[in-house]
N, C-alpha and C positions, 0 to 999 in steps of 0.2 A: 148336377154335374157328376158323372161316373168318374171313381178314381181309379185312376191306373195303377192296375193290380199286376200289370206282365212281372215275370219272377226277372230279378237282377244279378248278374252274377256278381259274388260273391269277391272281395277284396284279394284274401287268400286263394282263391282260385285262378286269379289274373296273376297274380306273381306266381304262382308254380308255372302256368303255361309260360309266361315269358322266362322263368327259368329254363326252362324244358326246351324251347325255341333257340334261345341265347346258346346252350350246351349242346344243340343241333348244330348250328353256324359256328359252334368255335373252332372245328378241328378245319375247316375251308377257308374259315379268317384268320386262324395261326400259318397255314400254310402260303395263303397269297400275301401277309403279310411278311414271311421270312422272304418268299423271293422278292420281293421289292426294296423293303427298309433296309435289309443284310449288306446286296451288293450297292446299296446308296451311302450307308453308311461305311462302309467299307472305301470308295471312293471320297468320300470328305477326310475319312481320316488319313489314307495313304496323301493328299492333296498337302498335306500341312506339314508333310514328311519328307526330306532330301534325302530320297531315295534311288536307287540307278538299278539296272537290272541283277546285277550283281550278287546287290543289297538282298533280294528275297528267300538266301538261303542264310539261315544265320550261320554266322565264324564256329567253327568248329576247329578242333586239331587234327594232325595229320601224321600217320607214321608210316614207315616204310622199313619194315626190319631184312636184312638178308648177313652172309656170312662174307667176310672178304680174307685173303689171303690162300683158299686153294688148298686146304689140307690134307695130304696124302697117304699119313702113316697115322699110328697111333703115335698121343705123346706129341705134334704140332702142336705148334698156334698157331690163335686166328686172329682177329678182330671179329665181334658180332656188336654189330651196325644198325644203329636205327636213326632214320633219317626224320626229321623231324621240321614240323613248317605250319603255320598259322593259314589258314586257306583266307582269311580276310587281309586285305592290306592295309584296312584301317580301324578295325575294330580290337580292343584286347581280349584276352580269355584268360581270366584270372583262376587259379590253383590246379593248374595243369598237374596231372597223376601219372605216372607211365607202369602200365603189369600187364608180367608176361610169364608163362611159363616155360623155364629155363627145357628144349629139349634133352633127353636121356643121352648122354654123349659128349655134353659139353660142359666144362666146368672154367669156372671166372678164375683167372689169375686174379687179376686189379681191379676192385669196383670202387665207380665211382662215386665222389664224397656225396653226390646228392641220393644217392640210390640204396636199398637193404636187398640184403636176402635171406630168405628163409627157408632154408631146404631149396626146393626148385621155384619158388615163385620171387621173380623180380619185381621191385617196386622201388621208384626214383618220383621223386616231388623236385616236379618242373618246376615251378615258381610261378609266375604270371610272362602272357606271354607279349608283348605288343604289335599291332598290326606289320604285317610282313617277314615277321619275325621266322629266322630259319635256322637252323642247326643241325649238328652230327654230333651222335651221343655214340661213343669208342667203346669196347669194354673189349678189354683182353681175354682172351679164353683158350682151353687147350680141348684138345679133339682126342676121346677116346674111339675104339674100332666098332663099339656100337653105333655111332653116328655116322661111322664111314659104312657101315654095312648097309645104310639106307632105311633103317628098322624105322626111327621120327625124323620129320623133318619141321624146320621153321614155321613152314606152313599148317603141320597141324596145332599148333598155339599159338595163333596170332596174337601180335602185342595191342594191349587198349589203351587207350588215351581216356580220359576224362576230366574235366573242366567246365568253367561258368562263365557267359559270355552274355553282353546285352546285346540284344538282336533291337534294331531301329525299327522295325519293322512292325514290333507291339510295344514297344516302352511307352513312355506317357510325355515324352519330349520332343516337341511339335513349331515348328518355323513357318513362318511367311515368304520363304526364298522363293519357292515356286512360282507365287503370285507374281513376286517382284520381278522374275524372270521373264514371267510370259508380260506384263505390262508395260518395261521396258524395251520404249525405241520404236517406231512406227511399224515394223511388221505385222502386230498383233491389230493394229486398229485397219491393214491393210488385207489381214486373213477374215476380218472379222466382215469388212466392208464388201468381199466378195463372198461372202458366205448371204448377207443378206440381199447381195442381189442376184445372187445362185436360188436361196429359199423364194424372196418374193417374185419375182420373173416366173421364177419356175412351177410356184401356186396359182397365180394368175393365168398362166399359161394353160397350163392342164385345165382350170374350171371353165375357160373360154372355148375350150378344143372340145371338154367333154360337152358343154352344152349347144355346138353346131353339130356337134353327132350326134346329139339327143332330139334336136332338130328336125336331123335328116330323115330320121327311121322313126320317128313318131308318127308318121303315117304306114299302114298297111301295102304292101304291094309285095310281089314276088320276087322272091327270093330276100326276104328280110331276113329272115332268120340264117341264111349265110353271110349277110354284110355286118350281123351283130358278131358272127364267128370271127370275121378278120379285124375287126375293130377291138375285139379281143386279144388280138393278136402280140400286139409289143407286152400286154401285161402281164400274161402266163409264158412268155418265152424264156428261158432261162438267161438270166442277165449277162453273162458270160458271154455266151453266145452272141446277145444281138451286140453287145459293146466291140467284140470283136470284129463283127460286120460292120460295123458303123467306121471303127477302125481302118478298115480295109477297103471301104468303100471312099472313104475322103482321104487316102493315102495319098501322099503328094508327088508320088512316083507311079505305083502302079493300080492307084485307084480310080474308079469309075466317071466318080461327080469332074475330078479335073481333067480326065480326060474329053467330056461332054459340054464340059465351061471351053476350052480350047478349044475345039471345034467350033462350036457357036458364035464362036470370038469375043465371048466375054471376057475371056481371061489373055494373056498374051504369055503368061507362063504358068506353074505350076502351083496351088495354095497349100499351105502346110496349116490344116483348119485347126488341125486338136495340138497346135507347135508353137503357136506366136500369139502376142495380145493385141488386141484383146478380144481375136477370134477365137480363141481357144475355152475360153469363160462362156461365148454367147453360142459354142457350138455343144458342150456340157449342158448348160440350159435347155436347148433346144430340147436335145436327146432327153433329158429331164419331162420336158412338156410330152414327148411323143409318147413316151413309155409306160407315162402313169395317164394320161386322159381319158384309156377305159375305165378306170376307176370311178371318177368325175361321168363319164357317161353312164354306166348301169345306173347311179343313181337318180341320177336327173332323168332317166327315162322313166325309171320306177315313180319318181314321181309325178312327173307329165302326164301320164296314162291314167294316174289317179285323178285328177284333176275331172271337178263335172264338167261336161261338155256344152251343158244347157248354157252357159256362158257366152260359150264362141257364139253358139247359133242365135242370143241373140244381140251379140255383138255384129253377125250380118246383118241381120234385120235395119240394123241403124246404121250401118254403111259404114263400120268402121275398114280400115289398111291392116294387113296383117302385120304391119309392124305395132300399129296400135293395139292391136290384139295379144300379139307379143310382149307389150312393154306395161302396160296396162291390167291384163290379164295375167298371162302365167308369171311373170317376175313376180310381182308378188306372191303366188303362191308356192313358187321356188325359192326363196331369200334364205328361209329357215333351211335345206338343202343344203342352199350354195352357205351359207355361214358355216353350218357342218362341219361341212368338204374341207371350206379353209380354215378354221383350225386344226383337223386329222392332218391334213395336206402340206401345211405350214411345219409342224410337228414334226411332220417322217421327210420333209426333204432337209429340213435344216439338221435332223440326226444322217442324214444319207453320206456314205462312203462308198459302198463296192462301186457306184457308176462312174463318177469321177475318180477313183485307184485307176478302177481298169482303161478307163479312156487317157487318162494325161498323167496318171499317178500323180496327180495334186501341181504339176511341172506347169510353167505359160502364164503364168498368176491365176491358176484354177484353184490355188492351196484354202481348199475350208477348214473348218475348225474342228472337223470329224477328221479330216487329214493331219492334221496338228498332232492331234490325240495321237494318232498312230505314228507320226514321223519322231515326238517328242520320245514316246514309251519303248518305240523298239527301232528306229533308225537308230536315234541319238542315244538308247539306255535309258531315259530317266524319266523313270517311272512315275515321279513325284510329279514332275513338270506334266505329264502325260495327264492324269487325274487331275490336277488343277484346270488345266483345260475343259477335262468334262465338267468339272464343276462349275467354269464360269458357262460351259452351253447348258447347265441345268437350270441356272440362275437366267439364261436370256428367255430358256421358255417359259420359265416361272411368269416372269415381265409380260411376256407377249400373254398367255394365258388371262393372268389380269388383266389385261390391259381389254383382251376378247369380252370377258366376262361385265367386265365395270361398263364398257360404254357397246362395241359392239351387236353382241347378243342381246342389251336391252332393246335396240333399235330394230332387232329384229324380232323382238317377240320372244326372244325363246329363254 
């Protein structure tokens, strides 16, 4: 028995290349890892936070210096004026500072007890300020002819403020309100109930649309390659657009479909499709299934086409239906497709907003939980409430995800 002599590599040789590899991929797995974990993290932590839109600018102070009384000669007085105000109404900003340089022209009768000065530079220790907080800081002054000639003015030495304030925004002080907000009281189990039957409808819809159009054009004949262009059609159309046609077209005034249903005499007046429940939900859906089932069709034809053929023929041979052949034959070599599809497909309609904003703005009981998000964060201001929401839809796809992985996807092989 010959022993095998091939050369092996070396220990050290295998930890430098995977070094060397590892130090390849790091600078593409620091970067898709910052856009992912950054703004997820970033949403868990604003979620925990009673926040309002308000809230995103931390409290800072506020001054507003100018001269009042109008002085005419040399030898007046004035008042020079700083107006002063807390830009938070609920936050404080503790050891507020106020400096300024006194312009050439003007000199202090009476300064105030909190304030110095030193030569020309004013300084007053505001104290701490509490949310809302406003005030007029006076100081008496007399107007020499240099400041009437125009030579400085207030404007060139504006007055500063500075101060230390806790911004909510990054402190380490974190609440449950949000939660409690969005859990309380039947709406949320009512936005959430049509969310899922906006996502499921609307998944099932598109993979049943896309695979009778995978159907249709899976055979050769003239002019295919134009009926795969318009069957293209709602997917690359800019969304805008066709929602606004769909809009326009089931207007319940001067739209097409009712006037077409009245003639026929299906109707005996007018529908207000994307206005009332719970047509308004199942015409949202609808629009859902027409717009994405090219999706669901390129693939399922890409796979179709692959599929050996030696199958069909001699599934005639034995005198199978083409529904047997269909059911029998290609479903299962479409399952691992169609499984796919409904998880990508599951995914991006239950994340989906602009179609439903733009057709009912969430209005008729169409409100999803991608509308929540938005109506929470910036109808209503709060911000906090708005992120909790995405959190609890990251946590249902988390759910659904497992749930794909644990039982469906084994069932289908993949």
């Amino acid at each position: 028995m010959t022993a095998n002599t091939a050369p092996k590599t070396t220990g050290p040789l295998l930890r430098a290349e995977a070094r060397l590899a590892w130090g390849l991929l790091f600078p593409t797995i620091f970067s898709v890892s910052m856009v992912v974990i950054l703004p997820l993290f970033a949403i868990f932590w604003i979620s925990f936070k009673p926040i309002e839109l308000a809230d995103l600018r931390a409290p800072s102070p506020v001054v507003r210096e100018d001269i009042r009384g109008n002085p005419e000669k040399s030898g007046d007085t004035a008042i020079l004026r700083y107006r002063l105000r807390n830009s938070s109404q609920d936050s404080q900003i503790s050891g507020v500072t106020l400096r300024d340089t006194l312009p050439a022209g003007l000199s202090i009768v009476e300064l105030d007890p909190r304030c110095q000065l030193a030569g020309a530079e004013l300084t007053c220790d505001l104290g701490d300020w509490p949310g809302g907080f406003r005030e007029q800081l006076k100081i008496p002054v007399t107007v020499d002819q240099l400041y009437l000639d125009g030579g400085i003015k207030l404007k060139d030495s504006p007055a500063q403020l500075t101060g230390t304030s806790e911004n909510i925004l990054t402190n380490f002080s974190f609440s449950t309100e949000n939660f409690a907000r969005i859990f309380d009281g039947s709406e949320f189990w009512h936005v959430l109930w049509v969310t899922l039957f906006y996502t499921i409808f609307g998944t099932i819809g598109a993979l049943v649309v896309g695979l009778f159009a995978a159907l249709l054009l899976n055979k050769s004949f003239k002019g295919q390659g134009i009926m795969r262009g318009l069957y293209l059609f709602p997917y690359v159309a800019p969304v805008i657009a066709v929602a606004f046609t769909w809009v326009m077209l089931f207007d319940p005034f001067s739209g097409s479909a009712n006037a077409l249903l009245i003639q026929m005499g299906v109707s005996s007046g007018p529908i207000n499709f994307f206005g009332q429940r719970p047509l308004a939900l199942i015409m949202v859906t609808v629009f859902e299934i027409w717009r994405y089932f090219p999706l669901s069709f390129l693939f399922i034809l890409a796979r179709m086409q692959s599929i050996d053929h030696d199958m069909y023929e001699a599934a005639d041979m034995d005198g199978a239906s083409p529904f047997q052949k269909f059911w029998y034959l290609s479903m299962p070599q479409l399952l691992g497709i169609l499984s796919v599809l409904f998880l990508l497909r599951f995914i991006w309609t239950f994340n989906k907003f602009d179609d439903i904003f733009l057709l009912t703005g969430g209005n008729a009981g169409t409100r999803t939980l991608t509308v929540n998000v938005y109506e929470q964060a910036f109808a209503v201001s709060n911000i906090g409430a708005g992120a909790a929401v995405a959190v609890v839809i990251f946590g249902c796809l988390i759910v659904f995800s497992l749930f794909f992985f644990r039982f469906i996807s084994r069932e289908e092989g993949l």
